[in-house]
N, C-alpha and C positions, 0 to 999 in steps of 0.2 A: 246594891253592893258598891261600896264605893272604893275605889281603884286608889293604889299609895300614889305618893306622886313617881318613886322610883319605876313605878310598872307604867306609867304613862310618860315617858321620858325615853322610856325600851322601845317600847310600841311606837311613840317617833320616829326613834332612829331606825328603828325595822321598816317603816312604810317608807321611810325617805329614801334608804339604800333600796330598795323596791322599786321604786317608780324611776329613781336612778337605773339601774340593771334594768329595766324595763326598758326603758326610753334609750338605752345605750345599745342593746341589742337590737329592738328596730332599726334604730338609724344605722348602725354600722356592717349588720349581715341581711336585715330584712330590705335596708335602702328608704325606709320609710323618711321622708322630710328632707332627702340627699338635696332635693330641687329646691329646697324654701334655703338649705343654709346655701347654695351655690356653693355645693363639694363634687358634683357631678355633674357628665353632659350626657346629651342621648346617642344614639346610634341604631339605624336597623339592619337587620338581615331576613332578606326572603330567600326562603326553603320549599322547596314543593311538596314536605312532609316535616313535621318538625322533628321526625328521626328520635323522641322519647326526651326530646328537652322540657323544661317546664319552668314556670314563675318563678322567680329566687336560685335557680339554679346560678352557679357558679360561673364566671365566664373570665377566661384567661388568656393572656399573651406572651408569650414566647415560655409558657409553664406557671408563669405568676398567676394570681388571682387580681384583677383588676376590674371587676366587678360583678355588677348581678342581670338576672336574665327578669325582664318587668314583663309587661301583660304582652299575650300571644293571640293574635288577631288572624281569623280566615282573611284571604284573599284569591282575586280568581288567579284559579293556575296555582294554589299553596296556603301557607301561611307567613306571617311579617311575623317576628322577633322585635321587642323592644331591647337592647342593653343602655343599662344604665351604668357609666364607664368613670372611674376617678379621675378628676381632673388631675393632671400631673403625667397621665402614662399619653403619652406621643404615640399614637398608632398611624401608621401609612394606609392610606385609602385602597391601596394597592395591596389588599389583603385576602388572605383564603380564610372561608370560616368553615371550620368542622366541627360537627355534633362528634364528640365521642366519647368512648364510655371507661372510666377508673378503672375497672375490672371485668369481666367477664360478667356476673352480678351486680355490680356496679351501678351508682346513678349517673345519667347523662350529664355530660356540661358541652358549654362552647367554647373551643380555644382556638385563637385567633394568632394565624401563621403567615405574618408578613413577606412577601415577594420582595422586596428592598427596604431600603431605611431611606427612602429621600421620599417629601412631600409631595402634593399635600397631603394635609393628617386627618382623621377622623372628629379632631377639638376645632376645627378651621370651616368657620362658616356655619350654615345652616345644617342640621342634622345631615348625615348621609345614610344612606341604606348600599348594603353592600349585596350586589344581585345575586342569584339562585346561580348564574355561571362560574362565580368563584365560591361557589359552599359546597361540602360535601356532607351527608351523612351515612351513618355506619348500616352495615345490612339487615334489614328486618328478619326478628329473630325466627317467624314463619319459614323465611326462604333459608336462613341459617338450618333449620330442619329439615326442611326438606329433601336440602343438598349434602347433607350427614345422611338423610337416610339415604338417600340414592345411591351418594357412595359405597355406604355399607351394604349396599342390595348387591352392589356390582362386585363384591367380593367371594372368590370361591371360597363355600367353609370348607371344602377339604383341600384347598394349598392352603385355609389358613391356617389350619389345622396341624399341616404337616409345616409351617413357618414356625408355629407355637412348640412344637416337640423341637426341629433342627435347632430353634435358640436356649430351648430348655438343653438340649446334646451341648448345646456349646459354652453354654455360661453356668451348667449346672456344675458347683464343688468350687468354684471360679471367687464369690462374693467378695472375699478378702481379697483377691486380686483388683477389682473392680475398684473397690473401695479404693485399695492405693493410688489407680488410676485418675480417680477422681478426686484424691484429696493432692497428688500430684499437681496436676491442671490446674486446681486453684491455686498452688504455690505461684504455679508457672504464668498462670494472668497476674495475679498479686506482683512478680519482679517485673513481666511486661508492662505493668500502669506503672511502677517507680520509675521504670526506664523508658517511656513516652516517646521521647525523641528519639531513642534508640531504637525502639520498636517499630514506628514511622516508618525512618530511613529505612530500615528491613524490608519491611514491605511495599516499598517503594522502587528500592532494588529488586525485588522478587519481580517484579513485575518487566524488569530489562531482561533477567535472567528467564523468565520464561517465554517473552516473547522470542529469543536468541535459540532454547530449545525447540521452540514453531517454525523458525528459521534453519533449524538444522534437524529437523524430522529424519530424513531420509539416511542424514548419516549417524543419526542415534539409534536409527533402527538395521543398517548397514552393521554397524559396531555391536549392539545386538545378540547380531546372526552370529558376528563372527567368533563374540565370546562366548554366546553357548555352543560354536563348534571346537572353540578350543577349551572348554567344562566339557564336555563329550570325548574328546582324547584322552582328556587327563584322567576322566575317569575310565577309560578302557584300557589306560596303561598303568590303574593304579597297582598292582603287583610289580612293575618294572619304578616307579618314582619310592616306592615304599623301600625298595633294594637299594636307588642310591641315594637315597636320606639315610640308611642305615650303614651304607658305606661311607657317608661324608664323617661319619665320628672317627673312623679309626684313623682315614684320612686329616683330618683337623688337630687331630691327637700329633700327627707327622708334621704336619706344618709348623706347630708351636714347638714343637722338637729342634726344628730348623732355624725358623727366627729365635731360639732362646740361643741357638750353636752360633749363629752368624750373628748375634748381639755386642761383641768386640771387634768383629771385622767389619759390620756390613758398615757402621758410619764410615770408616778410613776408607771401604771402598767407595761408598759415593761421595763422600770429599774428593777422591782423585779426581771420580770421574767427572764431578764440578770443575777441576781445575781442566780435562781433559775437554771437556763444552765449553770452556775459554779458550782453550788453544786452536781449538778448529773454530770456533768462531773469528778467532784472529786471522784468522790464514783460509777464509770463503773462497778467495779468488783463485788461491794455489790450488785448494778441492777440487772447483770447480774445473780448472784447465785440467788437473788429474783423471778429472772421470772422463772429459773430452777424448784425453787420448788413450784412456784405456782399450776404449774397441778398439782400436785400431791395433793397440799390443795382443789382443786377442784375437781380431782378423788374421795380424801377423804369424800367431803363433801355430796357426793351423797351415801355414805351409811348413814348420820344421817337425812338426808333429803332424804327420796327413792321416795316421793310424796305420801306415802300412807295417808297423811296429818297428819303423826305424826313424832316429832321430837326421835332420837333413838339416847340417849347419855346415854354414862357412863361413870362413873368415877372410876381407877384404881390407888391408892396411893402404891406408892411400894415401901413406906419406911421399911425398914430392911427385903427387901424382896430382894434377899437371905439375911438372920441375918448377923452378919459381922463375923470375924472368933476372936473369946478368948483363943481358947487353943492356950497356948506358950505363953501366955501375964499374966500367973497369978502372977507372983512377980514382975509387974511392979506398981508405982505408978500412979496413973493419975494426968494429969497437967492441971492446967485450964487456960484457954486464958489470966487471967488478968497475965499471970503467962510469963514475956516477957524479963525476961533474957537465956542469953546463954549459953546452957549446952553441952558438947557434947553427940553426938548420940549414943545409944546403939544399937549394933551389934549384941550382942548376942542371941538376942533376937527375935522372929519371928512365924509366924505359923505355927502349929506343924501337922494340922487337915490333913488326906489324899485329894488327889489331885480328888476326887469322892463324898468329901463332899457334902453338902445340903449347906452350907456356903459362906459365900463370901471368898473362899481362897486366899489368898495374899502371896506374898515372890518372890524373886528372884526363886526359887527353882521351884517353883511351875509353872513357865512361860512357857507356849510351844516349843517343842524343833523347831527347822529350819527344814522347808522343802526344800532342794535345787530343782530348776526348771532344767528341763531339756534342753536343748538348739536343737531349732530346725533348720531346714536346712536351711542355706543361700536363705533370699528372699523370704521367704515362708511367709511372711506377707508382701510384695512389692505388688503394683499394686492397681488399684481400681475396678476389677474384680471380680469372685467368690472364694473367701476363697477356701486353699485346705483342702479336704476333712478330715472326721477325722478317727485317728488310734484306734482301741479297744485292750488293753494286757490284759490277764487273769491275776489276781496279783497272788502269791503263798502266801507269808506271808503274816502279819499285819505290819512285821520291811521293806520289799521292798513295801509294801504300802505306808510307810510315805515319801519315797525318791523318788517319783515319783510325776508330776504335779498334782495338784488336779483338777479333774472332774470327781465328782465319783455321781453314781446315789445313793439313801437311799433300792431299792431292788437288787439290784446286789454288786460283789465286783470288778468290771471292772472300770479300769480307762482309759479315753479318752481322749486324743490329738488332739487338732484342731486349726486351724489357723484362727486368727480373723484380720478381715479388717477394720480398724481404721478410713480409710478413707469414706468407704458404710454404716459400722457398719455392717455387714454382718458375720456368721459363720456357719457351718456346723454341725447338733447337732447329736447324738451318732445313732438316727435314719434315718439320711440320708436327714434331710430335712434345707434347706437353713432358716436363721432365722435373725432381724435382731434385736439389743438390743435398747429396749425403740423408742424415736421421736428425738433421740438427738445424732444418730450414722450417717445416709447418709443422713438425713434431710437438712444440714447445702449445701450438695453438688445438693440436690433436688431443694431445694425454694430457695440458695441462700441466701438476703437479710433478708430475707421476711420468713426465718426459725421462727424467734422468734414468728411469731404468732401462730404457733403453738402448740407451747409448752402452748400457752393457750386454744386452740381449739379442741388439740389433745384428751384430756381426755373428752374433752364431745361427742368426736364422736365416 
């Protein structure tokens, strides 16, 4: 039979693309001739089991495939691994190797899981073998049974039994809800992978926030108690809250009744009363001395009012009471008010009456002389503590009486020195006993804020 030439032209290029796909597939997945083109280096790994790896299997780094698993040779204490490795992939010597497996059914491979990225590499120098202390493999699927069955041995079938009904009681009629649940969830990882960084930082933050809840155990579970004891009231008083939630309508009904009435007046009224918090804001100091002396007008008013049901007033006119003083005024003219031009002042002129008169004496001359104070010792008024005590001097004269601080009592001639606390209101009085002046000396340090009401309270108590 003799062959056209068109049929032996076909049949070339079929045996050539042949031996091509032949020769392409050893070398590139079987590794056949990897060493004759110098495409590849070696490398070993000893395992003390080869854990189900075999010739040509796969072998990868950091997930890639970077090349093949070559001839598997006993040794004592295991078996050596040949890899036959592409040149190009940098691997650190400094590597773990595990047998492990694609799937549960699955074929073995080795993937190779670098501990750092810094040298040396596995392409550097003479072959290395990577020891049996950095390799793992996966569990022999013997003892994988064994330990399933064990497990399953150790299970009661009548709790499991009663597990299999209580999740049947619980998810039976449910599926459609499930389903939501689950097709929810992958919405909700689907926006947490868009949103990466966001997601991070969240649980990144969780991790402050919960360690702060560990830190505050005691009063999250204080807080707790105390809420389900106030859920326990509310619910034993629910007939009394149900009555006034049902009062609060007719009541709210009243209220808007009222702001809709007072809708014309109430701004005028709080404009004034704006302009009224400027007026007393202007005038603090004047308040402030008003509320001062008001106890006092309230102390006062309980002697004309003592309740005996009669009022107790009198009246004291004290005009020219002392008279004024005339001697030394008798060659003067008197001027009368209409009288408003400028004259100068006369000097010489003045009151003549002794300084023991009955009179209203007047004059430069006649003014009290200065008492200089004494200076006492450093600090001795510092502090918000007890006043220091007071000193007693016998006076000798009446002239070192007047040059000495005044605390003098009306039956002795003893004057006393004592230090007063400005701060408590606090001093020490000539008999030894702590004293403090008025409601208006450590009051302010007492109540604080909340002094001033006493200064109205104080004198009725």
């Amino acid at each position: 039979m003799i062959l056209k030439r068109g049929v032996k032209i076909q049949l070339l290029v079929f045996a050539i693309i042949t031996v091509l796909g032949v020769t392409y597939t050893a070398v590139r997945y079987i590794g056949v001739g990897g060493s004759l083109f110098d495409r590849t280096y070696t490398a070993y790994v000893e395992l003390p089991d080869s854990g189900g790896a075999f010739t040509n299997s796969e072998v990868t780094y950091r997930g890639v495939t970077v090349g093949r698993v070559g001839p598997i040779k006993l040794v004592p204490g295991g078996v050596r691994i040949e890899m036959e490795i592409e040149k190009g992939a940098r691997i650190p010597r400094d590597t773990l190797a595990v047998v492990a497996n694609r799937s549960a059914v699955g074929e073995q491979y080795i993937d190779l899981q670098p501990r750092s990225d810094d040298g040396p590499f596995l392409d550097e120098g003479r072959a290395h073998t990577i020891p049996a202390a950095n390799t793992r493999i996966p569990v022999k699927t013997s003892d994988l049974l064994i330990n399933v069955d064990k497990t399953v041995a150790s299970v009661d079938t009548e709790d499991l039994r009663t597990i299999v009904d209580e999740l049947d009681k619980a998810f039976n009629g449910s599926g459609s809800d499930l389903q939501s649940i689950i097709d929810d969830s992958g919405k909700i990882i689907r926006e947490m992978d868009e949103n990466f960084e966001t997601t991070r930082d969240l649980l990144d933050n969780s991790k402050i926030v919960l360690n702060t809840q560990k830190d505050k155990g005691s009063s999250i579970r204080n807080f707790a108690r105390e809420l389900a004891a106030l859920t326990d009231t509310i619910r034993e008083n629910d007939g009394n809250i149900r009555e006034t939630i049902d009062a609060t309508v007719p009541a709210t009904e009243q209220v808007d009744k009222l702001v809709d009435g007072l809708s014309d007046d109430l701004p005028v009224l709080l404009a004034n009363l704006s302009t009224t918090g400027q007026v007393l804001t202007a005038n603090q100091d004047s308040l402030r001395s008003l509320l001062i002396a008001l106890p006092f007008t309230v102390a006062g008013s309980q002697t004309i009012l003592p309740g005996d049901g009669y009022q107790h007033m009198g009246l004291a006119l004290n005009i020219d009471s002392p008279a004024p003083c005339t001697e030394g005024y008798e060659n003067t003219k008197p001027r009368w008010p209409q009288d408003t031009k400028e004259i100068p002042a006369r000097t010489d002129i003045g009151c003549t009456a002794p300084k023991n008169s009955q009179t209203a004496v007047r004059g430069a001359r006649n003014a009290p002389e200065s008492r200089p104070f004494m200076k006492l010792p450093p600090g001795a008024l510092d502090g918000a503590g007890e006043p220091p005590a007071a000193s007693t001097r016998q006076t000798g004269t009446d002239a070192e009486e007047q040059s000495r601080p005044v605390y003098q009592t009306n039956s002795t001639k003893s004057v006393f020195v004592t230090g007063y606390d400005p701060t408590s209101g606090k001093y020490v009085g000539p008999d030894g006993v702590t004293y403090t002046i008025g409601s208006s000396g450590g009051t302010k340090s007492l109540l604080g804020d909340e002094s001033w009401k006493w200064l109205l309270l104080g004198p009725l108590s």
